[in-house]
N, C-alpha and C positions, 0 to 999 in steps of 0.2 A: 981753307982747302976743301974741298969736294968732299962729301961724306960716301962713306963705303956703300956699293947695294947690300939690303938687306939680308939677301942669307947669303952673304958671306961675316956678317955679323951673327946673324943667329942660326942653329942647326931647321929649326920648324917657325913657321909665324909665331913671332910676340904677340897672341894676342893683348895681352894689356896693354902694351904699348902703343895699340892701334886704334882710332876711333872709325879713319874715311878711309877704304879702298877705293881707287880712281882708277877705272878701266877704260884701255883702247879698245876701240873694237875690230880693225883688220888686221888676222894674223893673232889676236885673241880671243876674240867670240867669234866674231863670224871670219871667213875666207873665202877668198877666190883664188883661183889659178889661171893667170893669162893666154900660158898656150892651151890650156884646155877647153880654156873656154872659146876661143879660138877655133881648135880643133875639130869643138860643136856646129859651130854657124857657119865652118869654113871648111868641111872635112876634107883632108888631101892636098890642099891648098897652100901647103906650109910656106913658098915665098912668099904669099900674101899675108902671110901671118907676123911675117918680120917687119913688112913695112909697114902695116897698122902699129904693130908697136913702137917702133922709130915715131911715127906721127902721135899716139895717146899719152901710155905709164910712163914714157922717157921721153916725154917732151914737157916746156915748162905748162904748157895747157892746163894740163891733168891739175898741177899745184893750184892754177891757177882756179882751177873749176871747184877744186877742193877747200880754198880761199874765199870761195863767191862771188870774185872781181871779175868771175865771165859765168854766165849761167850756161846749162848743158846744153841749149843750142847754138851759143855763144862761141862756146870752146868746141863744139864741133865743126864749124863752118872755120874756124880758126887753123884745127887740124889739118885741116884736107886744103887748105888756099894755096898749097905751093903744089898739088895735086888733086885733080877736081874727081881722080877715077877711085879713090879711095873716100870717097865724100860717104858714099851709102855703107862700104864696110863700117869703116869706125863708125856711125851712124848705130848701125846695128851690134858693136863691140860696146858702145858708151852706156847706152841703153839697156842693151840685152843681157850685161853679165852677172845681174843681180839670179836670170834663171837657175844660174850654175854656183853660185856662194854655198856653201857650207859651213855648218856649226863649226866650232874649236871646241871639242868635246870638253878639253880639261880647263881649257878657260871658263864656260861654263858649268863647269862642275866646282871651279874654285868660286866663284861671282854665288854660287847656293853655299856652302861653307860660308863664306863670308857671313851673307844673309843668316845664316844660322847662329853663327855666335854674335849677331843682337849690331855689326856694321855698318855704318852708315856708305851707300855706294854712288859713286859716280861717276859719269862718262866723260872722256876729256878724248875728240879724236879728231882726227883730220879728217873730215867727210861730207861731203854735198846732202843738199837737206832732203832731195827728194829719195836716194839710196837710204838713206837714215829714217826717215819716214815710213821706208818698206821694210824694212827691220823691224822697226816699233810696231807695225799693222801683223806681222806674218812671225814673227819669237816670239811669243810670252814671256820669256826671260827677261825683255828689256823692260817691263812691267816692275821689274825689283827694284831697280835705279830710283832715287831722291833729289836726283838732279843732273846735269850735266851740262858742256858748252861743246858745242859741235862748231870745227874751223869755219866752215860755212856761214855761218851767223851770225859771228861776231866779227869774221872778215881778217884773223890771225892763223898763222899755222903753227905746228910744233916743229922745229925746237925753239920758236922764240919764247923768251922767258917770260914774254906779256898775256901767252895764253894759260899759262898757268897761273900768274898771279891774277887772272880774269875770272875764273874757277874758284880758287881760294877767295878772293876778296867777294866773288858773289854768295856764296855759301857758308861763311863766315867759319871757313876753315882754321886748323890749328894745325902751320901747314908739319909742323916736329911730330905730329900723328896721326899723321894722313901719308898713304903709301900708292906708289904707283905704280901700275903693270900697264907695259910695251912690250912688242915684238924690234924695236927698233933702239940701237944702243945711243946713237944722240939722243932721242927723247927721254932715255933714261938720264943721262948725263944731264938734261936742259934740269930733269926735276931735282935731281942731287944739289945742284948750282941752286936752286927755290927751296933747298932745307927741309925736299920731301924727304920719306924713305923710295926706294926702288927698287924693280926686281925687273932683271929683263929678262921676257920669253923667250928665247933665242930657239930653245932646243926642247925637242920633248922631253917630256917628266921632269923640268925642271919648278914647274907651279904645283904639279900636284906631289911631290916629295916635299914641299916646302909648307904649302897651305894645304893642312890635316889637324 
């Protein structure tokens, strides 16, 4: 049977019980907001903004780009071929909305916690290498990590169970103490099914009433 997430087994993090915290990164370090980003490049614009979306974050593209099996100019020319007048928006959505991402305060506040009490840390997310890349060049934070596998790389996504055991087996994890934070409750669920522990972000203050 699937193992419980973590605090709902424990009131605070077990630390002994924990050697590797494996962190996502959108939606727990870093974010974006699509209409707003949107909003910036497009102000006023808002039918325009629907159908850029229909064509990127909710078309299989996006997966795809996030996968590696289409590179970002790949999947853009991809996006916009049943529409050539939306070629230059998404163009400028796929590209440009790294300007507008923002910290996850308390995701990043738990990733130093961690790092404090002596954790081995690591990235497991769904993410294109060149957004990931700008991450690493432009946060210091991502400096604390000891490892990680970015979908893009290895050419998997989450929630399949082969990118977690790709993590684990490259790092020589010990995966009964190794714990993982998402904003996404399949992903939690794919790491429960892989004998992780988990904790899903779902809602605010639910990482930092947890990890103290």
């Amino acid at each position: 049977m699937p193992r419980r997430m973590i605090d709902t087994l424990y009131p605070t993090m077990p630390w002994d019980e924990v050697d590797n915290v494996v962190f996502d990164i959108g939606g727990v370090l870093v974010e974006m907001d699509p209409r707003y980003v949107l909003s910036r490049l497009f102000p006023g614009e808002e039918a325009l903004w629907e159908r850029v979306l229909q064509h990127t974050t909710r078309s299989p593209y996006w997966q795809m780009m996030d996968c590696g099996t289409l590179r970002l100019d790949e999947a853009i020319e991809a996006m916009a071929e049943n529409d050539r007048s939306l070629l230059e928006p998404i163009r400028r959505f796929v590209m440009g909305w790294p300007e507008y991402r923002y910290i996850v305060e308390e995701g990043r506040d738990a990733l130093y916690t961690c790092k404090q009490h002596g954790k081995k840390l690591y990235i497991l997310s769904n993410y294109t290498v060149e957004h990931y890349e700008r991450n690493v060049r432009e946060y210091d934070f991502f400096g604390l990590f000891d490892g990680g596998v970015i979908s893009s790389r290895v050419h998997m996504l989450k929630p399949r169970l082969d990118i977690y055991r790709c993590l684990a087996d490259t790092y020589g994890l010990d995966v009964k103490r190794t714990m993982f934070i998402d904003d996404n409750p399949a992903n939690i669920e794919a790491a429960l099914l892989s004998g992780w522990h988990g904790l899903c972000f779902n809602r605010p203050g639910r990482l930092s009433r947890f990890i103290v």
